[in-house]
C-alpha positions as CSV (number, residue, x, y, z in Angstrom):
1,X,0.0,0.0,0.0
2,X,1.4,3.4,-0.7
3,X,1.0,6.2,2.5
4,X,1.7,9.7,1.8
5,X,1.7,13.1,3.5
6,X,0.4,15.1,0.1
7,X,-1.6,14.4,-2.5
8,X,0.3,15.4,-5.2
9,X,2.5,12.4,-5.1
10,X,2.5,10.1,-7.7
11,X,0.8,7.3,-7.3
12,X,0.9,3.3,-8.6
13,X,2.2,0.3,-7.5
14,X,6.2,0.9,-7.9
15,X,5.3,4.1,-5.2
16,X,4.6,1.3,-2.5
17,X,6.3,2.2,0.8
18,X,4.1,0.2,3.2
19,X,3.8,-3.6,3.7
20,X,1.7,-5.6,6.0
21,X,1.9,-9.0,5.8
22,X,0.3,-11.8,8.9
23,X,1.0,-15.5,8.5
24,X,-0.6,-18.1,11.2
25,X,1.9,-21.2,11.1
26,X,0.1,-23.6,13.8
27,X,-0.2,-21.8,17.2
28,X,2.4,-19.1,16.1
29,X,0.4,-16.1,14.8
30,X,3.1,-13.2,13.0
31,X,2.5,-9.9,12.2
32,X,5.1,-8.3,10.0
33,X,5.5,-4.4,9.1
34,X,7.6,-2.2,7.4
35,X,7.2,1.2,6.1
36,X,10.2,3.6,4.4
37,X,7.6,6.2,5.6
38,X,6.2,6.0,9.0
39,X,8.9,5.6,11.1
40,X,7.4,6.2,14.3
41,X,4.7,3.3,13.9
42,X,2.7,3.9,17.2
43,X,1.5,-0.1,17.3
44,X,-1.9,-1.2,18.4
45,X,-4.9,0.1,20.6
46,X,-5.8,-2.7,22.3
47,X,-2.8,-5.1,21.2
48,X,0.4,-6.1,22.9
49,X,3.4,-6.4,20.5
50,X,6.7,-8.5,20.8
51,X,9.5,-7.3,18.3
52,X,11.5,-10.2,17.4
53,X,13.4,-8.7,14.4
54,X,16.3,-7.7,14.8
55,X,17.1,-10.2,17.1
56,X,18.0,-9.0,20.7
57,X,18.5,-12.7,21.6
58,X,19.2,-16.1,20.5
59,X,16.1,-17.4,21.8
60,X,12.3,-16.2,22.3
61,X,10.8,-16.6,25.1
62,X,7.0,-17.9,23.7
63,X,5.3,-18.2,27.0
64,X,5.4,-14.1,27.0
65,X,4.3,-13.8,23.6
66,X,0.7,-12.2,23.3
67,X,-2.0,-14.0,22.8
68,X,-4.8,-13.7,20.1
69,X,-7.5,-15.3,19.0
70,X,-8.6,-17.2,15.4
71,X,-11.3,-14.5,15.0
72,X,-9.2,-11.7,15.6
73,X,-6.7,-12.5,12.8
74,X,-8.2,-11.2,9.6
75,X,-9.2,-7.9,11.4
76,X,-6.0,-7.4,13.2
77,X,-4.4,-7.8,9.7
78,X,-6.9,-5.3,8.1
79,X,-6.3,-2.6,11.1
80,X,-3.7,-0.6,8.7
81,X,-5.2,-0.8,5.1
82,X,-8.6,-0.2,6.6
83,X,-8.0,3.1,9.1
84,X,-5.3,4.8,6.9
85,X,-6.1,8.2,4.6
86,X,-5.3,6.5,1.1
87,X,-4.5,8.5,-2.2
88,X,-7.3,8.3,-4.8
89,X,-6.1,7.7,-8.0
């Protein structure tokens, strides 16, 4: 998805500078984000977050990992895409 400040940018699919991507791989439910434009990413209402990239250790501690439940998956995934100000084209 492409975020912006103006909307006078240009605008199409090489002008991407947000990604949001969630994968559930058993129990293990992960939540990757990365923007070249919102640096200060305020996280979640509501949601605890673990960073685990870069690594601060060689191991994670999973019984301090939030939890989450099935239901709240697809909407926790959606939570960017569906509150931000997007760029008509």
């Amino acid at each position: 998805m492409q975020i912006a400040s103006s909307p006078d940018v240009s605008i199409g699919a090489e002008y991407c500078n947000t990604q949001v991507t969630s994968l559930v791989v058993g129990q293990f439910y992960a939540h990757l984000f990365s923007s070249t434009t919102w640096n200060n990413f305020p996280g979640y209402k509501g949601i605890d977050l673990i960073e685990l990239w870069p690594l601060k250790y060689r191991t994670i501690d999973v019984q301090n990992l939030p939890v989450i439940f099935a239901e709240e998956v697809i909407p926790f995934h959606e939570t960017i895409p569906r509150t931000i100000k997007h760029i008509a084209s």
